[in-house]
C-alpha positions as CSV (number, residue, x, y, z in Angstrom):
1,X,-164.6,-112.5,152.2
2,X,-162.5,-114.6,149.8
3,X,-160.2,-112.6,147.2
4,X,-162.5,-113.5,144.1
5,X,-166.0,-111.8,146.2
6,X,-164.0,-109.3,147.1
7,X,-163.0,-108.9,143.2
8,X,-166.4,-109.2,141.8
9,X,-168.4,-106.6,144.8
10,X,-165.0,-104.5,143.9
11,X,-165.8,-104.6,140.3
12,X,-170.0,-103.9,141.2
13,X,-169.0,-100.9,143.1
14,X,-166.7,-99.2,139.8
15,X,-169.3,-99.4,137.7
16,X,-172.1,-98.4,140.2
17,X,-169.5,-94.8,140.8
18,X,-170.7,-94.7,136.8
19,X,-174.0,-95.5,137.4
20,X,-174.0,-92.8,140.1
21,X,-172.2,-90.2,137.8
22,X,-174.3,-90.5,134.5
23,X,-177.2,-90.3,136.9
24,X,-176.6,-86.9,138.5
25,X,-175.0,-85.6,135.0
26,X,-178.6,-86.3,133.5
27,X,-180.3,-84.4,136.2
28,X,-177.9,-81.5,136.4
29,X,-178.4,-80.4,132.0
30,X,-180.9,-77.3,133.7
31,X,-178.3,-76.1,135.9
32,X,-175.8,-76.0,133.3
33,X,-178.2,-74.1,130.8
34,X,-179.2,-72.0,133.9
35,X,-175.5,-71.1,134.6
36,X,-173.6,-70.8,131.1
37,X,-176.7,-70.2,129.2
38,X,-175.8,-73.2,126.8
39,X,-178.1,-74.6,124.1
40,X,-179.9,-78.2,124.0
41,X,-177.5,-78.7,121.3
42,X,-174.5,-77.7,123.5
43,X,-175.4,-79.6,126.3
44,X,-176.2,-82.7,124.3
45,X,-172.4,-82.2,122.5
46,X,-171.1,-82.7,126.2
47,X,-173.7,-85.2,127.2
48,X,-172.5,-86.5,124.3
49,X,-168.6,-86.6,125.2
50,X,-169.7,-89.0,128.1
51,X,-171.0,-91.6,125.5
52,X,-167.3,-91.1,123.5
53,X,-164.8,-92.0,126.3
54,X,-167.0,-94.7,127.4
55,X,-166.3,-96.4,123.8
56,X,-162.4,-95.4,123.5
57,X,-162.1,-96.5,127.1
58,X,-163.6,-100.1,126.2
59,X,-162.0,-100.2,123.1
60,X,-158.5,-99.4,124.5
61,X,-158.8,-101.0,127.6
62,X,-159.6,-104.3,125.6
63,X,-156.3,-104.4,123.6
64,X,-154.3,-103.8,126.9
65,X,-156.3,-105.7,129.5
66,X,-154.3,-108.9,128.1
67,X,-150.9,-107.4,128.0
68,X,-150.4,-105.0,131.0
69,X,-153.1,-106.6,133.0
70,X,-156.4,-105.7,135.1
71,X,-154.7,-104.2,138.0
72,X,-152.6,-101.3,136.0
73,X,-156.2,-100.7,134.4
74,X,-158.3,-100.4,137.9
75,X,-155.7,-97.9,139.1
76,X,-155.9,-95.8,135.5
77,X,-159.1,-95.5,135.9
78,X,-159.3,-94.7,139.6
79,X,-157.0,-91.9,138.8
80,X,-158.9,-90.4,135.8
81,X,-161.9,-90.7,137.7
82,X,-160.4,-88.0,140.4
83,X,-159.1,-86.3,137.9
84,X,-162.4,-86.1,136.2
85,X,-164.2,-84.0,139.4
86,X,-161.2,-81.6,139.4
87,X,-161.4,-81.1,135.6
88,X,-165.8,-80.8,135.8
89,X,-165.6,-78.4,138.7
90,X,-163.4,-76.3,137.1
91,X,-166.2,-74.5,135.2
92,X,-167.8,-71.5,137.4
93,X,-170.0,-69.5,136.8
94,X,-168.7,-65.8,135.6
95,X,-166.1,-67.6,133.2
96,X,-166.2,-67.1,129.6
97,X,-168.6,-69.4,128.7
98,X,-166.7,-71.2,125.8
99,X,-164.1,-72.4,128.3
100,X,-167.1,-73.6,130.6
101,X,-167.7,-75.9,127.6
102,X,-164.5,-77.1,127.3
103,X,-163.8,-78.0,131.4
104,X,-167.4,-79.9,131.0
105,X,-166.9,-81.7,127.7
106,X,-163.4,-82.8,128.8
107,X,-164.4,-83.5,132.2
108,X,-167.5,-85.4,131.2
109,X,-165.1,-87.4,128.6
110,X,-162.3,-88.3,131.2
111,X,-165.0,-89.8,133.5
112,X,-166.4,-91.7,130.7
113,X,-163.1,-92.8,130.1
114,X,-162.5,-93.9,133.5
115,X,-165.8,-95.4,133.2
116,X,-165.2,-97.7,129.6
117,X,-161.9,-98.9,131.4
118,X,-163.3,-100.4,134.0
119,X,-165.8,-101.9,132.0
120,X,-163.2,-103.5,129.7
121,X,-161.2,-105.1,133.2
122,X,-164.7,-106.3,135.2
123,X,-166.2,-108.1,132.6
124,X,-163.3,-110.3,131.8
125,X,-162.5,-110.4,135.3
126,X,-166.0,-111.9,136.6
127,X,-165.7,-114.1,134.2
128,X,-162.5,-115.8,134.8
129,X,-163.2,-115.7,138.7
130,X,-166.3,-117.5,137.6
131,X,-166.0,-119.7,134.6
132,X,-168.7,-122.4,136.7
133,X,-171.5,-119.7,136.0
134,X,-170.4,-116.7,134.2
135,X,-174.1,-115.4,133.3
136,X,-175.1,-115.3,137.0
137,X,-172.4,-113.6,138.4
138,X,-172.0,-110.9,135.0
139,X,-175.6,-110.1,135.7
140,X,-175.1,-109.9,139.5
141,X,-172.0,-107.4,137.7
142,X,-174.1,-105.7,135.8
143,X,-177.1,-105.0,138.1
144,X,-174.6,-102.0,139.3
145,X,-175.2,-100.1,136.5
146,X,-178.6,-99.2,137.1
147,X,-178.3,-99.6,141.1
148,X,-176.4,-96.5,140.3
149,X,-178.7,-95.1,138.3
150,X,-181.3,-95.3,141.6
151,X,-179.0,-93.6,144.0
152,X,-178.4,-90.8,141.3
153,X,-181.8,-90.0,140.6
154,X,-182.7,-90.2,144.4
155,X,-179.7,-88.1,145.2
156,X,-180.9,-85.3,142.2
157,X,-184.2,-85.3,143.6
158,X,-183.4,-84.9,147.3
159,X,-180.8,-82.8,146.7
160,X,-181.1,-81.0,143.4
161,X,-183.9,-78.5,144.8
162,X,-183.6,-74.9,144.2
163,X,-182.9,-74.9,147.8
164,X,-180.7,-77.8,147.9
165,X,-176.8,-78.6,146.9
166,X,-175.2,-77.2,144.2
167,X,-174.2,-78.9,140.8
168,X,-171.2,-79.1,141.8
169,X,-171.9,-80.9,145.4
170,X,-174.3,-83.5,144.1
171,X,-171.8,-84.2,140.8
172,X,-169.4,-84.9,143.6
173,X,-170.9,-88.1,144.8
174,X,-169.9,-90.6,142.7
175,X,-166.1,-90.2,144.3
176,X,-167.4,-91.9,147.6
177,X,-168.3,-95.3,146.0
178,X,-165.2,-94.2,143.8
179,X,-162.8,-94.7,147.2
180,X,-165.0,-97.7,147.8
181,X,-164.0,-99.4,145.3
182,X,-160.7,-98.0,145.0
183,X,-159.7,-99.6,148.3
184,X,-161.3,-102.8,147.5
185,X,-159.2,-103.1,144.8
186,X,-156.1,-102.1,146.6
187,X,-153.6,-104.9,147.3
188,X,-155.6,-107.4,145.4
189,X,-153.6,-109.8,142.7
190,X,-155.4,-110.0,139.9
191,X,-155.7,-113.0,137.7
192,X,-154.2,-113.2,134.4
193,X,-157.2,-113.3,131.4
194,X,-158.1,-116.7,129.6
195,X,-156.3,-115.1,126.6
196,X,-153.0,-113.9,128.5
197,X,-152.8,-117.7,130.1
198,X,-152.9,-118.9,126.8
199,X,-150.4,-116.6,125.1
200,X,-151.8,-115.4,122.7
201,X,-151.0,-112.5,120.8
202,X,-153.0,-109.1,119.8
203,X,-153.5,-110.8,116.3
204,X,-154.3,-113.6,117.8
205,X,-157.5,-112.3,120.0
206,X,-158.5,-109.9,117.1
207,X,-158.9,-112.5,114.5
208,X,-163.0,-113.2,115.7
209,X,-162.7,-109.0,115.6
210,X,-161.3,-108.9,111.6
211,X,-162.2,-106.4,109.0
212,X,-165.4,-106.6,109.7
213,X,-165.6,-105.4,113.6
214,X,-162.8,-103.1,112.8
215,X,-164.5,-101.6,109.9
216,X,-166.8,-100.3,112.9
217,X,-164.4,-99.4,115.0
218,X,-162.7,-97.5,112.3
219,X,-165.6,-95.8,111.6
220,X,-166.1,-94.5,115.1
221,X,-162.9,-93.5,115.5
222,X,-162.6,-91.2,112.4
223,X,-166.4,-89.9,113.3
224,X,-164.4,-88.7,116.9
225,X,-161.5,-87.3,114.9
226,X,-163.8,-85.1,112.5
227,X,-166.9,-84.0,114.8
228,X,-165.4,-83.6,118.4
229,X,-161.6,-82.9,117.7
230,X,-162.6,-81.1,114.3
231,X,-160.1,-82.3,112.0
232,X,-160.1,-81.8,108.5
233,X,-162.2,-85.0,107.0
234,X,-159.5,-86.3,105.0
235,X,-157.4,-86.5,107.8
236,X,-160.0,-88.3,110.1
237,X,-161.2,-90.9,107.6
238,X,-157.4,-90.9,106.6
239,X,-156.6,-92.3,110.5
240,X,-159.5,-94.5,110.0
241,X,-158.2,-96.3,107.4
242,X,-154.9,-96.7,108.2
243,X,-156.1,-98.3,111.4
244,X,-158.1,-100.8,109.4
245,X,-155.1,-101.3,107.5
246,X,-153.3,-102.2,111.0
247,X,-156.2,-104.6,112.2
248,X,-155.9,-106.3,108.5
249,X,-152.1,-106.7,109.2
250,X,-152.3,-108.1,112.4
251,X,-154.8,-110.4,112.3
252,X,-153.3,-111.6,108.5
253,X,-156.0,-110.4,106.5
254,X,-159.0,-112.3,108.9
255,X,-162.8,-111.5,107.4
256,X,-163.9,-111.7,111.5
257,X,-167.1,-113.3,112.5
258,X,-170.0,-111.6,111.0
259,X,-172.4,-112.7,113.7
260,X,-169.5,-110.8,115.9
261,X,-169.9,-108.0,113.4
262,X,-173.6,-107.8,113.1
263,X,-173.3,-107.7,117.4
264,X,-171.3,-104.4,117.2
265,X,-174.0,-102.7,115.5
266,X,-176.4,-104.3,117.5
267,X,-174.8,-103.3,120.1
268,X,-174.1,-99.8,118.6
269,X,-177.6,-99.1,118.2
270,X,-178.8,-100.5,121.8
271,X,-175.6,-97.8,123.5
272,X,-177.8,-95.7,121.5
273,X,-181.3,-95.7,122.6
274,X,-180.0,-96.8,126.0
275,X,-177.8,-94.3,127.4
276,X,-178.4,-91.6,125.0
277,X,-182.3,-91.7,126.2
278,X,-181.5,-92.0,129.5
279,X,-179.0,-89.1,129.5
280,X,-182.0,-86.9,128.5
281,X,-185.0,-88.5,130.1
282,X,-184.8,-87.1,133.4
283,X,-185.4,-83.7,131.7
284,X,-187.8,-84.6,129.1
285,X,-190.5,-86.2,131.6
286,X,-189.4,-83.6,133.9
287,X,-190.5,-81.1,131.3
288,X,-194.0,-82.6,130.8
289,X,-194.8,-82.9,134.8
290,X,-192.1,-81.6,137.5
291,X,-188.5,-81.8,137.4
292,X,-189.0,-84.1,140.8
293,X,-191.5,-86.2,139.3
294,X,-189.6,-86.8,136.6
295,X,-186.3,-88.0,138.5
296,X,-188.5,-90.7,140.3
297,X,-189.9,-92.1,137.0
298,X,-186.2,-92.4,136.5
299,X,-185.8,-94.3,139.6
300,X,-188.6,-96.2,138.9
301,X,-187.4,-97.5,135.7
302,X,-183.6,-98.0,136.7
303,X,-185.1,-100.2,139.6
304,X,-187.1,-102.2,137.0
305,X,-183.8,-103.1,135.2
306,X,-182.1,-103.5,138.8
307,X,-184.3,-106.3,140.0
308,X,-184.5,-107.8,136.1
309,X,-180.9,-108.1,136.2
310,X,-180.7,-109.9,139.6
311,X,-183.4,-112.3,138.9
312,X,-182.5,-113.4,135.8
313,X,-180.7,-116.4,136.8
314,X,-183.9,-117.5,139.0
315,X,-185.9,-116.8,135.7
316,X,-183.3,-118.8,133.1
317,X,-183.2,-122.2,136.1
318,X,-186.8,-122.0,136.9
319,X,-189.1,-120.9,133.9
320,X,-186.7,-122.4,131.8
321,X,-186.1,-119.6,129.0
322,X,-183.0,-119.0,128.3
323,X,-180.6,-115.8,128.1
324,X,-181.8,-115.2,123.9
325,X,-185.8,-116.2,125.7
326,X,-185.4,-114.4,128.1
327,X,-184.0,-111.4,125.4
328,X,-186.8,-112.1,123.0
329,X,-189.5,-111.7,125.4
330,X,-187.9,-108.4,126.9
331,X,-188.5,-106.9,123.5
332,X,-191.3,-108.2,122.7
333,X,-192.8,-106.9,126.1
334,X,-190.7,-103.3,125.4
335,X,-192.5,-103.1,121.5
């Protein structure tokens, strides 16, 4: 296998430990209520700390990826994603229930974390290994996301019987393809980013970003501050702004793109629907005919997207639409 596959199935296996994770953490919300007695609100607050350190870790991997490069990243990650077992386990049952809360919401943001992170390095990274056909091989990327999805929801419905493994057990599976991918990584040399060859600084490669995207990013950060750390509002917003004031500084005052601007939301609002949905699905359909049949219309739907993703290339070369076609006609079908 030549270093640059061995990179890129490296890269699918990280984010299909994700896949795995958010799967099983979707399919496990009855347990939790069953053990710690916590609300739908509750559990949707720590659901809700997964969606978080997925966002900080792409935001923050971003700015580094260029300066300390992809391999210190893989190995952050790695890290916090054993850390993030240790920290999720922690909660048993019998413990006062508001530090339950805490080991779940911290342990469920740590792996989310883990998980932004490596998104930040493997999509840059596929596409500088690949620069003769990027979208192919960022799909082929990309289709580990809901392969994941598919081995979690088999694993919650084989395994997540009242007779089956506990919580804890099937939670646990997303460190195999975790060492998998941490091996692959290991002893790898990374290449240096299209913007690090170049030399460019972090004003440089925020310019496109501007006020505009980091009026958004801003926004999300003082949201974090006030609602999950629960600082005082002025504080929050006060952080906010000051970071907008940074962006302005360093990228001398740039507007940004606004179609760059107008992709955040977008983008924004698809994380949304997407994973906030599919963080709750498994229960919802579960709810309104069996917990079982409910995982395997979860299944069922992530292998949809799993064989969508791989063919996409054969759809673009031979139908002829192209990546905004083949888009268009996605929604069009999903209204």
């Amino acid at each position: 296998m030549t270093q640059r596959n061995r990179l890129l199935w490296a890269g699918f296996m990280a984010i299909l430990a994700a896949g795995l994770g958010f799967a099983i953490r979707g399919g496990i919300f009855a347990d939790w209520s069953r053990e710690f007695g916590f609300s739908a609100t509750e559990l949707g607050q720590i659901g809700g700390a997964g969606f978080t350190g997925f966002c900080f870790g792409i935001l923050v991997g971003g700015f580094l990826a260029d300066k300390i490069g992809y391999g210190k990243l893989v190995l952050a990650a790695f890290t916090l994603h054993i850390l993030s077992a240790f920290v999720t386990c922690g909660a048993t049952e019998g413990m006062p229930r508001d530090l339950a809360y805490n080991y779940l919401l911290w342990g469920m943001f740590i792996f989310a974390y883990a998980n932004g992170t490596l998104e930040a390095v493997a999509n840059p990274l596929v596409a500088t290994l690949f620069p003769e056909n990027r979208t192919h091989y960022l799909n082929i990327l990309h289709a580990s996301w809901p392969a994941g999805l598919v081995l979690g929801g088999l694993a919650g419905a084989l395994l997540g019987t009242p007779d089956g493994w506990s919580w804890k057990a099937q939670l646990s599976l997303y460190l195999v393809p975790t060492l998998v991918y941490g091996c692959m990584f290991y002893g790898q040399t990374f290449p240096k980013s299209e913007a690090a060859s170049q030399g460019l600084s972090i004003g440089e490669m925020c310019k496109d970003v501007g006020l505009l995207g980091g009026a958004v990013i801003c926004g999300l950060v003082s949201l974090f501050l006030h609602d999950h750390l629960h600082l005082n509002a002025a504080i929050a917003y006060g952080v906010g702004c000051l970071g907008l004031v940074w962006i302005g500084v360093v990228t001398k005052g740039s507007i940004g793109r606004p179609l760059l601007f107008v992709l955040f939301l977008s983008h924004a609002l698809i994380g949304a629907v997407e994973l906030g949905t599919d963080g709750w699905i498994q229960n919802i359909t579960g709810n309104i005919l069996t917990p079982t049949l409910g995982k395997v219309l979860f299944v069922m739907a992530s292998l949809v997207m799993f064989s969508l993703r791989f063919c996409a290339d054969f759809i673009e070369r031979r139908i002829g639409l192209s990546p905004l076609g083949i888009l268009f006609a996605s929604c069009v079908v999903a209204t």
